[in-house]
GUTI-348451 format. One record per residue: y, x, z of N, C-alpha, C in turn; residue number from 0; residue in three letters. Coordinates in pm, whole numbers. Layout:
# GUTI-348451
PT:Y:X:Z:Y:X:Z:Y:X:Z:NUM:ALA
...
//
This chain:
# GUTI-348451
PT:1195:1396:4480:1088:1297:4470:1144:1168:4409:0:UNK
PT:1100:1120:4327:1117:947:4216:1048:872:4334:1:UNK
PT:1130:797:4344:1082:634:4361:1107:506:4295:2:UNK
PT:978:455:4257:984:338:4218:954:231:4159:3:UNK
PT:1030:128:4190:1023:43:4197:964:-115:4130:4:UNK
PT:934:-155:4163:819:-295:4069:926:-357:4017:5:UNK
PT:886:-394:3855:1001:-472:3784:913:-639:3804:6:UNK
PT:1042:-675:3792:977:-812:3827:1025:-886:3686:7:UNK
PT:1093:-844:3623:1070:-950:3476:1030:-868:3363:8:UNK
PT:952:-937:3287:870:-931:3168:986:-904:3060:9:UNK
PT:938:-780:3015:991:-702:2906:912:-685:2801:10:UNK
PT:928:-666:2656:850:-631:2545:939:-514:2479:11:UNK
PT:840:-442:2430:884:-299:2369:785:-349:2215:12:UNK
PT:923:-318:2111:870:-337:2000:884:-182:1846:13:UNK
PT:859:-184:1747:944:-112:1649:939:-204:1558:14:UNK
PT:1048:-128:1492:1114:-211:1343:1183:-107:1259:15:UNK
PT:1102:-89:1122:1133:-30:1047:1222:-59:915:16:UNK
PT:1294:32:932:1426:16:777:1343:106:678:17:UNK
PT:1293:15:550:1209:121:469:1285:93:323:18:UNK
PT:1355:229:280:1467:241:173:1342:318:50:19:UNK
PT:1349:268:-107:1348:296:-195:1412:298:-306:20:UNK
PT:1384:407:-399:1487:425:-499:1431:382:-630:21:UNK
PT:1472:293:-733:1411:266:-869:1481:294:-975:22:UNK
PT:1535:386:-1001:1594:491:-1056:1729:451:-1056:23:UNK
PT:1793:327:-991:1924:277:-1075:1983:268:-921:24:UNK
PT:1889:150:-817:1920:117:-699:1882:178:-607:25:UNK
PT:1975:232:-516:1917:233:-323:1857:79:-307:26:UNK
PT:1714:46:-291:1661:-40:-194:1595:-74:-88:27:UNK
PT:1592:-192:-12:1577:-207:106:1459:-328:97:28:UNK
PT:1319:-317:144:1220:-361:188:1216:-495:283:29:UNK
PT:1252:-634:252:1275:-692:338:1128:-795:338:30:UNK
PT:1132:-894:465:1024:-1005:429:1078:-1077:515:31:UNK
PT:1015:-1230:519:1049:-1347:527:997:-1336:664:32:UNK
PT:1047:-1399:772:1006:-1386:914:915:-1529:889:33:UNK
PT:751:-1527:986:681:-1634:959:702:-1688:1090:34:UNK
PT:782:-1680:1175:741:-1721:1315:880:-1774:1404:35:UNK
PT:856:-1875:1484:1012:-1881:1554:1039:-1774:1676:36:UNK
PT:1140:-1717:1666:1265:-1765:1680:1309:-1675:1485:37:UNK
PT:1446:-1768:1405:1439:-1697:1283:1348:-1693:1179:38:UNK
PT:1290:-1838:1152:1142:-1824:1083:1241:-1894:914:39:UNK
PT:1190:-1812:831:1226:-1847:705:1332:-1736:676:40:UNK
PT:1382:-1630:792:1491:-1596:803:1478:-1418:731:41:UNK
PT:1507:-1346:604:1504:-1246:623:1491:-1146:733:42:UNK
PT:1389:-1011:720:1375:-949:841:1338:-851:770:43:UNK
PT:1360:-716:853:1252:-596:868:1175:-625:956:44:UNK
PT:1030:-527:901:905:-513:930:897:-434:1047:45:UNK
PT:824:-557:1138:806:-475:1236:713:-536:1308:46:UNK
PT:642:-480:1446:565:-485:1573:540:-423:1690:47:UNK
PT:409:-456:1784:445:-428:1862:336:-266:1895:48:UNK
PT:381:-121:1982:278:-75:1993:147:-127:2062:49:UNK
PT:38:-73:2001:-81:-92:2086:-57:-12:2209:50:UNK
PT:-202:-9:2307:-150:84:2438:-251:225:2413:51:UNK
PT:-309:216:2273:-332:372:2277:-244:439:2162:52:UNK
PT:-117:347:2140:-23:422:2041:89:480:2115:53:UNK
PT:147:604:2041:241:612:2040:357:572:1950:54:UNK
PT:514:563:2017:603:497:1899:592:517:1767:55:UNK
PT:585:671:1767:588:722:1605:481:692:1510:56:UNK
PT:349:663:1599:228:592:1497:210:494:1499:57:UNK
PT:291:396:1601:266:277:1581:392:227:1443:58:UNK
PT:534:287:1437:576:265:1345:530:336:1184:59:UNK
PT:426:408:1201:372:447:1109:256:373:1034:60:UNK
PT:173:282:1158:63:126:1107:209:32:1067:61:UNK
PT:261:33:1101:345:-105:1088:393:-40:907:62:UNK
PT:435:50:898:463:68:764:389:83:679:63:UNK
PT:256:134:714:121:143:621:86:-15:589:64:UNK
PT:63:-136:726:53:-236:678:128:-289:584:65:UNK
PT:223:-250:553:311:-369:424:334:-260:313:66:UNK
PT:353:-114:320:359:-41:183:209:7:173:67:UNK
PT:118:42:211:9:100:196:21:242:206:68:UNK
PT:123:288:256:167:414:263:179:520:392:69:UNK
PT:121:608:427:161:683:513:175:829:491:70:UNK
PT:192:909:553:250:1065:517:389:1056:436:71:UNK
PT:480:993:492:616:957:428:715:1001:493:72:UNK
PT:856:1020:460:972:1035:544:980:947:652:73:UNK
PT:953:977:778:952:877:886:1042:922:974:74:UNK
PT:1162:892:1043:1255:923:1146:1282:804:1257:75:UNK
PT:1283:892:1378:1314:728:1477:1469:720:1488:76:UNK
PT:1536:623:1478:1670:597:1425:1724:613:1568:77:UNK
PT:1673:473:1661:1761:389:1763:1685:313:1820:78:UNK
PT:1727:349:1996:1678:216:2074:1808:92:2084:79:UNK
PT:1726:-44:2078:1792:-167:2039:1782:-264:2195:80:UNK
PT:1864:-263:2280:1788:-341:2368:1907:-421:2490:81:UNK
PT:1971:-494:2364:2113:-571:2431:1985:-669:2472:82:UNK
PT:2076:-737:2608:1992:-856:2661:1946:-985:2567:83:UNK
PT:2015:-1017:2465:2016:-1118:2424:1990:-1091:2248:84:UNK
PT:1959:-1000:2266:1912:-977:2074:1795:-1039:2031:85:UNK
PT:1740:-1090:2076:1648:-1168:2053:1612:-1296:2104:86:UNK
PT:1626:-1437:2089:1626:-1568:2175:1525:-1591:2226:87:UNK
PT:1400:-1519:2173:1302:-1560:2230:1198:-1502:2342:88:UNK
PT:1256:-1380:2333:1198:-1282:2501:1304:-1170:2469:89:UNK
PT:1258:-1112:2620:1360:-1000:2590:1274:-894:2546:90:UNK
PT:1316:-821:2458:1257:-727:2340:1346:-627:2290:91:UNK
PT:1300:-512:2386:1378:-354:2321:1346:-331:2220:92:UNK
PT:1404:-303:2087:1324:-222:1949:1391:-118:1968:93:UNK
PT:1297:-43:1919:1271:112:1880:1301:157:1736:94:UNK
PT:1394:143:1657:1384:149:1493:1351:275:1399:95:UNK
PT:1321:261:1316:1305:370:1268:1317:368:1121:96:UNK
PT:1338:473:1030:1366:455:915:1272:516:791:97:UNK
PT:1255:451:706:1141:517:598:1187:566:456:98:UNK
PT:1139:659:402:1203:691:241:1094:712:223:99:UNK
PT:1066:605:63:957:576:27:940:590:-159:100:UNK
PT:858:667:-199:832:636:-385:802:495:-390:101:UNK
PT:900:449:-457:905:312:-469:811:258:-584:102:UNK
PT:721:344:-681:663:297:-754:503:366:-658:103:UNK
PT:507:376:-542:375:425:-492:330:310:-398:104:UNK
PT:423:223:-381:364:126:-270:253:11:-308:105:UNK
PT:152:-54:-251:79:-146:-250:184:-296:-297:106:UNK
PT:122:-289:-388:228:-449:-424:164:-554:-389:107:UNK
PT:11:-572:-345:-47:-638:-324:-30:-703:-185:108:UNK
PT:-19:-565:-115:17:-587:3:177:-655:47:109:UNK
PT:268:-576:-54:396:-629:-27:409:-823:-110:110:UNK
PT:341:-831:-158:322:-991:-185:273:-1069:-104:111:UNK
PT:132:-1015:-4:77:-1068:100:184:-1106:210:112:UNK
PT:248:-1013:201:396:-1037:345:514:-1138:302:113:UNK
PT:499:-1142:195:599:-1232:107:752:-1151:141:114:UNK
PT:716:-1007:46:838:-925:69:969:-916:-32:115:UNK
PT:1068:-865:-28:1100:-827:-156:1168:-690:-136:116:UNK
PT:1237:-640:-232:1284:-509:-257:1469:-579:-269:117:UNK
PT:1555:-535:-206:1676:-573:-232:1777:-468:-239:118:UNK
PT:1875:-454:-319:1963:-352:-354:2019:-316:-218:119:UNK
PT:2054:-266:-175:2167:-177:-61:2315:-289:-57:120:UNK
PT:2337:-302:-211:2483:-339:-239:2458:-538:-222:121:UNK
PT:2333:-578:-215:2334:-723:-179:2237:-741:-64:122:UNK
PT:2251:-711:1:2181:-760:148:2197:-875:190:123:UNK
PT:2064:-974:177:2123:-1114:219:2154:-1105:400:124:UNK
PT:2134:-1212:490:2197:-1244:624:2015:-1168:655:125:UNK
PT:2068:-1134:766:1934:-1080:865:1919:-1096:980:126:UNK
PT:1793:-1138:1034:1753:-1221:1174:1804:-1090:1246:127:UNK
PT:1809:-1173:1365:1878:-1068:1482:2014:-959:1466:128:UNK
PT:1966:-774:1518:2044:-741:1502:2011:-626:1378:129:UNK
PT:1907:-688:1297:1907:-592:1212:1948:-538:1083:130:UNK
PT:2045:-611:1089:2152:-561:989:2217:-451:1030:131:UNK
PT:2233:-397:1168:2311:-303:1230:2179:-246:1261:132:UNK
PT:2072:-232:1231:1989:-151:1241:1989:-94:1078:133:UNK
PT:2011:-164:1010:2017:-133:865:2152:-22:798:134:UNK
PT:2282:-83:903:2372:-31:849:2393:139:951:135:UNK
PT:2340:124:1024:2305:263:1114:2187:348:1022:136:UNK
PT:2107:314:968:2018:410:933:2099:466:733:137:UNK
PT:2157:364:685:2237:423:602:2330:553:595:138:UNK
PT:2360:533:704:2514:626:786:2359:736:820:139:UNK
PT:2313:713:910:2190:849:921:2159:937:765:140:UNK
PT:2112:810:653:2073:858:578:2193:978:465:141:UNK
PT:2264:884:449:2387:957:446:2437:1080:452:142:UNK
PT:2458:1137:584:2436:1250:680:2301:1306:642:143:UNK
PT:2187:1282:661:2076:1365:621:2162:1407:437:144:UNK
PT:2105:1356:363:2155:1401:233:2240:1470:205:145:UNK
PT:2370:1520:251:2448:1616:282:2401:1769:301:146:UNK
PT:2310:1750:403:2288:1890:444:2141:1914:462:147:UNK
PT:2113:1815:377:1922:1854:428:1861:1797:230:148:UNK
PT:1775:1836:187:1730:1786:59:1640:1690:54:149:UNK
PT:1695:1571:199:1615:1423:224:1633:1367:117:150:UNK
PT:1722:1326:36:1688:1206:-121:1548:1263:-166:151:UNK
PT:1527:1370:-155:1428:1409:-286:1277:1347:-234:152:UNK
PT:1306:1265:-136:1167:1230:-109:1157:1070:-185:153:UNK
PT:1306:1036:-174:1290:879:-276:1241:917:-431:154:UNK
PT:1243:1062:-438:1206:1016:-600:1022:1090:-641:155:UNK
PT:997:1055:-755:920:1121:-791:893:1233:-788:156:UNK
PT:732:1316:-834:764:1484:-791:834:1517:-880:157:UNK
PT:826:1474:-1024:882:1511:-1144:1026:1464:-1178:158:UNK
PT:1139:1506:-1196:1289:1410:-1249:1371:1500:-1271:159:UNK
PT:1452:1417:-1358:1565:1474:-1426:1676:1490:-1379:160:UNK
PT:1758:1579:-1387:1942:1581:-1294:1968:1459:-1316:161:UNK
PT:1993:1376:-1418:2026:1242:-1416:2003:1153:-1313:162:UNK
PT:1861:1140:-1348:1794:1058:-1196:1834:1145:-1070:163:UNK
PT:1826:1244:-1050:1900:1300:-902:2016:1280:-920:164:UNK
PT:2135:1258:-977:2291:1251:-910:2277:1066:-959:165:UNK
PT:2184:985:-1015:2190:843:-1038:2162:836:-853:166:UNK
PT:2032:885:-811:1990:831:-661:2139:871:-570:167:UNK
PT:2197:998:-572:2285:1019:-475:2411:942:-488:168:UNK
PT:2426:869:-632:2508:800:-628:2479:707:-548:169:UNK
PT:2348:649:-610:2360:532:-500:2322:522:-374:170:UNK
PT:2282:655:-299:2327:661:-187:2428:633:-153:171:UNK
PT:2530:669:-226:2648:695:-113:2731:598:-216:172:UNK
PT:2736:506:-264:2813:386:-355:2896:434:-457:173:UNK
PT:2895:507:-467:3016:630:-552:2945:682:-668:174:UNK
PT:3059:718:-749:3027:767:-890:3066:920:-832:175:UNK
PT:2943:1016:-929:2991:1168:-873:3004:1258:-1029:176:UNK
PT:3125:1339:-1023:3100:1414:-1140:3010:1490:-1212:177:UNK
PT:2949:1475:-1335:2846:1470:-1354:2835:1658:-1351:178:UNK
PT:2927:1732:-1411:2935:1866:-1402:2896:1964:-1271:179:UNK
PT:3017:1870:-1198:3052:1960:-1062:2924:1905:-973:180:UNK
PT:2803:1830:-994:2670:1782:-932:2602:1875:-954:181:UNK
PT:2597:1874:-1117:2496:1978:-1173:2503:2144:-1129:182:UNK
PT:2634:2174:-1137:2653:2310:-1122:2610:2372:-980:183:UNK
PT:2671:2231:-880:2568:2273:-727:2480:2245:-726:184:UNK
PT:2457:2164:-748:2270:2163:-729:2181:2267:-788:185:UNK
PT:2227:2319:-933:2171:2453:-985:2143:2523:-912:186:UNK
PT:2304:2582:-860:2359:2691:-784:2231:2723:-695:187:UNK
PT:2175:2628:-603:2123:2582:-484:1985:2720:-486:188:UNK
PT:1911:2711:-591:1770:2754:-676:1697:2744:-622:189:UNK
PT:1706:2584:-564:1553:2530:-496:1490:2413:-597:190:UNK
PT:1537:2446:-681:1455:2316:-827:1393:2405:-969:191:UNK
PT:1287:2385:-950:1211:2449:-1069:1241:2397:-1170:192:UNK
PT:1269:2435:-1328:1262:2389:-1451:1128:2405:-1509:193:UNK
PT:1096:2262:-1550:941:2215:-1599:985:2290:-1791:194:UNK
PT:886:2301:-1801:842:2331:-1991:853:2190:-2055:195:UNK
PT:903:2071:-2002:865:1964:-2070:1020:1815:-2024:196:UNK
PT:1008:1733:-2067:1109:1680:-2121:1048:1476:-2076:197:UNK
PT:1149:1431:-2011:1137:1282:-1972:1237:1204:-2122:198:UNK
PT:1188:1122:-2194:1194:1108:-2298:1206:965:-2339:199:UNK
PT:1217:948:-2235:1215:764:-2173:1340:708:-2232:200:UNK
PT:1456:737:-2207:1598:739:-2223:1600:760:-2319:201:UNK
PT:1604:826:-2446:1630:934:-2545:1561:960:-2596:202:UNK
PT:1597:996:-2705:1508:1091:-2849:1524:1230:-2799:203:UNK
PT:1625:1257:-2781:1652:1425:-2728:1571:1469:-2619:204:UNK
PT:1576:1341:-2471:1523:1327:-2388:1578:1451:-2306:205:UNK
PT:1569:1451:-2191:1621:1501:-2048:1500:1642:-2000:206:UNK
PT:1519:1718:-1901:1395:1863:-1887:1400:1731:-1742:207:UNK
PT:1286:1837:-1692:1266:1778:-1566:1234:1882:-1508:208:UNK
PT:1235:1851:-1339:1257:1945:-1266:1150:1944:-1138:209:UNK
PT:1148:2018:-1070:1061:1986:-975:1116:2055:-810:210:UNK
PT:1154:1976:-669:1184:2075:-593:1072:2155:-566:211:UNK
PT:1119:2276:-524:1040:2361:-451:1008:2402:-323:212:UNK
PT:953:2331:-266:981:2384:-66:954:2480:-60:213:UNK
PT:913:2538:-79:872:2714:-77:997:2781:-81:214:UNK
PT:1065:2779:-209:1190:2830:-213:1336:2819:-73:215:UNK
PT:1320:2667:-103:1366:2566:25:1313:2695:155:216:UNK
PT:1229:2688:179:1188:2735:340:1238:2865:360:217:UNK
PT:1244:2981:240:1239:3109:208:1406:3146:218:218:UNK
PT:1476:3002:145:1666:3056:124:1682:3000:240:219:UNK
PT:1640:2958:379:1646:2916:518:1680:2997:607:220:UNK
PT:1554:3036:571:1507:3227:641:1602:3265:618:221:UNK
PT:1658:3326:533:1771:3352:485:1883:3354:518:222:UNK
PT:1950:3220:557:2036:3200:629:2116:3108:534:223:UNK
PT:2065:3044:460:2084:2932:305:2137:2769:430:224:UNK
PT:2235:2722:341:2268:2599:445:2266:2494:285:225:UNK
PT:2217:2449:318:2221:2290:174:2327:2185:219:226:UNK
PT:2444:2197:94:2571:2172:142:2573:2046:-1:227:UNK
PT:2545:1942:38:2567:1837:-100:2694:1775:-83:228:UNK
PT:2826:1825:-44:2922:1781:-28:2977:1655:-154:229:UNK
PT:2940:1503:-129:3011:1396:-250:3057:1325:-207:230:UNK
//
């Protein structure tokens, strides 16, 4: 039998989302200007509080729809946050969670309304509280996902070229990767369709493009298929 007990101090339960996009060159990171004290003027991730007919995962799912316009996205809950003093102005557990987002699909309207910006991975200005270590934890997650799961492919378009896939995994992971020994595994893999047609943006010759396939994906599973992006 549980017993228990009446809390006698006032707690707040919040989320805060790390929402990463790719623009064909940079890993970026979704930040906005905090409007409120404690940290006001101060870079922040987006975040709030649940309602009481939400749950965590949909309430960090309004909180990300409000500033990208986006939902049905890569959504993962990272980490509970809840040192006594991470926040000066109440005490406030966050719940974090992390987003991979088409960076040319979001509401800009909306991300201007918040007074947001998009910032590289590699320049992160100072960040209120502790969410820079909410930031640098969901990297290291993301990281790890990409390895062994075909999570980047949600930063990009449906349509792209090997280029743009070993450009994003580079900048996942800060590193330059050989352009051969990328291609030849990722081929290997035969979860990427070859399109009849050609991104032409770059070039006169221009690049094929590709498309993943989850179908395939689900089928070499069954299988007993492990997605090994070792870089």
């Amino acid at each position: 039998m549980s017993v228990f007990y009446p809390c006698e101090d006032r707690q707040l339960l919040a989320v805060d989302c790390v929402i990463f996009g790719f623009d064909h060159q940079d890993l970026k990171l979704l930040l906005i200007r905090r409007d409120m004290e404690p940290g006001k003027g101060m870079w922040s991730l987006m975040g709030g509080f649940p309602r009481k007919d939400e749950s965590l995962d949909d309430a960090a799912d309004r909180v990300l729809k409000q500033l990208t316009g986006l939902s049905d996205v890569y959504l993962e809950q990272l980490y509970a946050y809840g040192q006594v003093d991470r926040d000066p102005g109440e005490r406030v557990v966050s719940i974090a969670y992390y987003a991979l987002i088409r960076i040319e699909d979001y509401d800009k309207d909306l991300v201007k309304e918040h007074d947001a910006q998009w910032r590289p991975i590699s320049d992160i200005p100072e960040l209120v509280f502790d969410h820079r270590a909410m930031v640098d934890k969901a990297l290291r997650r993301l990281r790890r996902r990409a390895r062994i799961q075909p999570t980047g492919f949600e930063l990009l378009p449906e349509t792209f070229t090997l280029p743009q896939l070993q450009t994003l995994y580079e900048a996942i992971y800060q590193k330059e990767l050989d352009k051969r020994n990328f291609r030849k595994k990722i081929l290997s893999m035969g979860i990427l369709d070859k399109l009849e047609e050609k991104d032409k943006t770059s070039s006169k010759k221009g690049a094929w493009l590709y498309r993943f396939n989850q179908e395939k994906y689900q089928e070499a599973l069954a299988k007993g298929f492990y997605f090994s992006l070792d870089v």
